[in-house]
Phi, psi and omega in degrees: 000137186296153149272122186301325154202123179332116207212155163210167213222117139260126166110061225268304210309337193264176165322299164313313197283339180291299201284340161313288203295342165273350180277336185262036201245335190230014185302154145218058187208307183240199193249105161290159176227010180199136159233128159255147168210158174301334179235349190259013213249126193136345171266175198269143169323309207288346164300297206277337156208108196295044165239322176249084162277143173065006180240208340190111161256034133323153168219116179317138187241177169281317214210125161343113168295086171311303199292335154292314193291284168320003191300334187153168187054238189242133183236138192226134194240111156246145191259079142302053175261155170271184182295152180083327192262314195287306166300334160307306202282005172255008198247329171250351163290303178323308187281341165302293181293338188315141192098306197306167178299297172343289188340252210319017154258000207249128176232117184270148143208136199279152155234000138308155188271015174303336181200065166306262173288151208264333171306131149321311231262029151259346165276307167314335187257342186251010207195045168309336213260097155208145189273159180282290172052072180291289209296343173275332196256033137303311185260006183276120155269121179312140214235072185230107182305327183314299199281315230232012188295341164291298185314293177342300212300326170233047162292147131323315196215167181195135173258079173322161192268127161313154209292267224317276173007290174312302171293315166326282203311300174337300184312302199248354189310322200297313206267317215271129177207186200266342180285318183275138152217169191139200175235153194240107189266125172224078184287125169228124188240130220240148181276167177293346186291340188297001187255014168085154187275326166323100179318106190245156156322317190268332175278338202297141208299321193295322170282329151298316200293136169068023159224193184177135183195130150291184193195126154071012169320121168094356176232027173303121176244047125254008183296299154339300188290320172317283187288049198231302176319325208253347196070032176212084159316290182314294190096045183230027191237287144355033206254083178320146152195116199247167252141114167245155175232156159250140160267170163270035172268186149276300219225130181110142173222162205200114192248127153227126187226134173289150136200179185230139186268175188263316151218180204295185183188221190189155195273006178263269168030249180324344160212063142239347179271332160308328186295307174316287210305342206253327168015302184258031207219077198011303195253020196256095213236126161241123213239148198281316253225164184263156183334189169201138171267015186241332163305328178210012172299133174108341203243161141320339188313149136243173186210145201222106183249122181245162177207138201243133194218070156080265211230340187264156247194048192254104168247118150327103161224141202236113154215174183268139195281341178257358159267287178275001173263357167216266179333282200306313135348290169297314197296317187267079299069280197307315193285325176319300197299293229261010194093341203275134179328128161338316185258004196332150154065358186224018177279061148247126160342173158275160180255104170209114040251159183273000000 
């Protein structure tokens, strides 16, 4: 049976491209047909990630098999590149094809930050070691379905959301409107796959394990994107203040955000407007009881519990950083992009206990 869309993975070797390629092992729309990498190539998936042995006889190239990709139907390029790496080779994957019959079939989504923010000079102060490349992150649309989901549906590209970002914006997009100012307290505590597969001192197990620590408060760069998400890029409407933390997991992020209402109110009140806002939006589960991160690590969920004090404000959000803050996230981009039902390929439970 033909596949409804074709799909290839640059950047084969991290964390992201393992978790795209086992979520797209049960898609049942699309094929991969191509993976690439800089350092692996000539080995098989199943070399570089021994969980999917026996899912993928592919073996990694330098460069995308167009003519696989492009072959027919819906064709999807997701970019595992790191920042710096990822909009270049997408900027010449685009410009390879630009003419061809094919191009106007062919669909990116980065999951790198290269092309978030739609400010240049605010991409430049959060992304320095990164190219600008302004006329792409003019048509790349921010791809966090919940908030963009009309846009998505005909982008050319999509700049997938930061893991931290994603769980933030989820917590509060309901309460944030052109009306609220004030300030937005965002504890955000994140597992080590989120530092990426490159071993560093800080991710590193003997220094993780048994520990806790922040990291880059009040200098976060997702901290942008969230109020770029929220509509008040600029922040003068806003007033953030995100604290990222490590837990001592792998897998998971766990968001508590402070706010202040304009009047008082009651916590069934405050998530029956959470229910409303999420109403069409699968994967969004409000929950009476606060989160869990065992409710939704292995899954797409994000699952979001609030609780209301007169005027004070605590909204909970629980998701896994390498699905729905990333893969599974693009995967849901790709079913938007191609026609395809929203949840294809990602209407699974959670793994519990972890």
């Amino acid at each position: 049976m033909t596949p409804a869309v074709r799909v290839a993975v640059m950047g084969a070797s991290g964390f992201a491209a393992g978790e795209l390629l086992r979520l797209l092992v049960q898609h049942p729309e699309a094929a991969v047909v191509s993976v690439t990498t800089t350092s692996h190539v000539g080995r098989r998936v199943g070399d570089v990630h021994p969980h999917l042995r026996g899912f993928y006889d592919l073996r990694l190239s330098d460069s995308i098999d167009l003519d696989g990709l492009l072959e027919e139907g819906h064709a999807v390029a997701f970019s595992a590149l790191p920042h710096g790496a990822s909009a270049v080779a997408i900027d010449r994957l685009l410009a390879t094809v630009r003419g061809s019959g094919a191009a106007e079939r062919l669909r990116v989504i980065d999951l790198s930050g290269d092309l978030r923010l739609k400010d240049p000079g605010m991409h430049r102060k959060v992304y320095p070691e990164t190219p600008v490349l302004d006329a792409w992150r003019k048509v790349f649309v921010y791809g966090l379905p919940e908030i963009c989901r009309e846009p998505i549906r005909t982008a050319l590209g999509v700049a997938n959301p930061g893991c931290l970002a994603a769980a933030a914006i989820l917590a509060v997009a309901p309460l944030i409107s052109e009306a609220y100012a004030g300030q937005v307290v965002l504890d955000a505590k994140t597992g080590s796959s989120g530092a990426g597969r490159q071993l560093a001192e800080t991710t590193h197990h003997p220094t993780r394990h048994s520990n806790f620590r922040a990291y880059k408060p009040l200098a976060h760069r997702h901290e942008p994107e969230i109020l770029q998400a929220l509509g008040d890029p600029r922040g003068t409407r806003l007033r953030t203040s995100f604290v990222a933390q490590s837990m001592d997991t792998a897998r998971g992020i766990y968001v508590t955000a402070h706010l202040e209402l304009a009047e008082a109110a009651d916590t069934s009140g405050v998530r029956q407007r959470y229910l409303d806002f999420y109403a069409n939006a699968p994967f969004v589960r409000i929950v009476e009881e606060t989160p869990e991160l065992q409710n939704v690590v292995g899954s797409n969920f994000c699952d979001i519990g609030v609780c209301c004090r007169g005027r004070q404000v605590v909204a909970m959000a629980a998701l896994d950083n390498l699905v729905k803050g990333l893969a599974g996230t693009a995967i849901q981009n790709m079913n938007l992009m191609c026609g395809l039902p929203e949840t294809a390929g990602l209407w699974v439970p959670s793994l519990r206990p972890v």
